[in-house]
N, C-alpha and C positions, 0 to 999 in steps of 0.2 A: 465518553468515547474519546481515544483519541486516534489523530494522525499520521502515521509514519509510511513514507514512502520508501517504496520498494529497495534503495537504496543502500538500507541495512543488510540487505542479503546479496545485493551482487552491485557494489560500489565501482566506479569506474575510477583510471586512473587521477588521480590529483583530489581526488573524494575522502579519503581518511578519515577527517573530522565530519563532515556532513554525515559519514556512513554511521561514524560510530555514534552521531547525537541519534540519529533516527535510530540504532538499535539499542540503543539507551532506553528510547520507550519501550521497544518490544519486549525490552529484558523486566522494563516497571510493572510491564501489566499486570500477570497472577500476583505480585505481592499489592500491589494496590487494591485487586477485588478484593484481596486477602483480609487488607487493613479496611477497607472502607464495607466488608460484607455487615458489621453487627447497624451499617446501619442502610440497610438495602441496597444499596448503588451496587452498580455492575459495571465492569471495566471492562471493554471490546476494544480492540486497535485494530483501525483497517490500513492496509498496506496494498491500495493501490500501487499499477504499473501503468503504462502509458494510456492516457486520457487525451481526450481531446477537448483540448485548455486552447483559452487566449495563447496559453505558453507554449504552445506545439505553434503557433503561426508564428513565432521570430527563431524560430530553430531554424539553422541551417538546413537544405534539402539533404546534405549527406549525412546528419545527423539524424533527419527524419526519415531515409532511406537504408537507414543500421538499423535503428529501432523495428520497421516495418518489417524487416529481413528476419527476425527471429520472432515476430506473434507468430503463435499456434491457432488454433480454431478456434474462438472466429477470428479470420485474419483480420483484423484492424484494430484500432485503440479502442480505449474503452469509452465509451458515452457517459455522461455526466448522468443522466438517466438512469443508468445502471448503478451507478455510483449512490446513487437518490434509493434505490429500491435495496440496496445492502441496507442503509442505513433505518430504512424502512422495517425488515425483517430483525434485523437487530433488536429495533425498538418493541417488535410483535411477540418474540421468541424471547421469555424470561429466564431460556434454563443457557443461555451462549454467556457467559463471563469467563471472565480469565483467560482469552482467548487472543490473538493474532490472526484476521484472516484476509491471505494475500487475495486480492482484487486480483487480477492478474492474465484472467485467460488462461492460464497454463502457462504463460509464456517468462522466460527468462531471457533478461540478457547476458550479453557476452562478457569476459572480463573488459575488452576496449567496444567501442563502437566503430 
């Protein structure tokens, strides 16, 4: 499994490189289930959006008040919990490979914050 934050789809300014390692994974995935199918293994990337991390409490409030401004339903960050139960259904569901799936609520951000 790996991780790639939401990043790679809607990078904020000064992000280029960060944007483009994380879509660097998203672009790995199918060819990697690809190469590694003759020997079982399955490659999922989940692309979580904002979480409620240690890291959201030294965020600036206007920083955390732009994020907040564009979730969609449910309005708030994601729970690690959640994040726990994707990775759970992943592991249950054998036929999900090759896949990307944004975490996300629905919600996208802006080009700035």
């Amino acid at each position: 499994m790996v991780l790639s934050f939401s990043t790679q789809f809607e990078g904020q300014p000064g992000q280029v490189a960060y944007a483009a390692s994380k879509g660097a994974l998203v672009s790995m995935t199918l060819p990697m289930a690809r190469d590694l199918e003759p020997h079982g293994i399955r490659v999922v990337t989940i692309s979580p959006s904002a979480f409620t991390t240690p890291m959201v409490t030294i965020m600036k409030p206007k920083v955390r008040e732009g994020i907040s401004r564009n979730l969609l339903f449910p309005r708030r960050m994601g729970e690690p919990r959640e994040f726990g139960q994707t990775v759970k259904w992943i592991l249950e569901c054998p036929y999900v490979n090759g896949e990307t799936i944004r975490l996300s609520g629905g919600s996208r951000f802006p080009g700035k914050l």
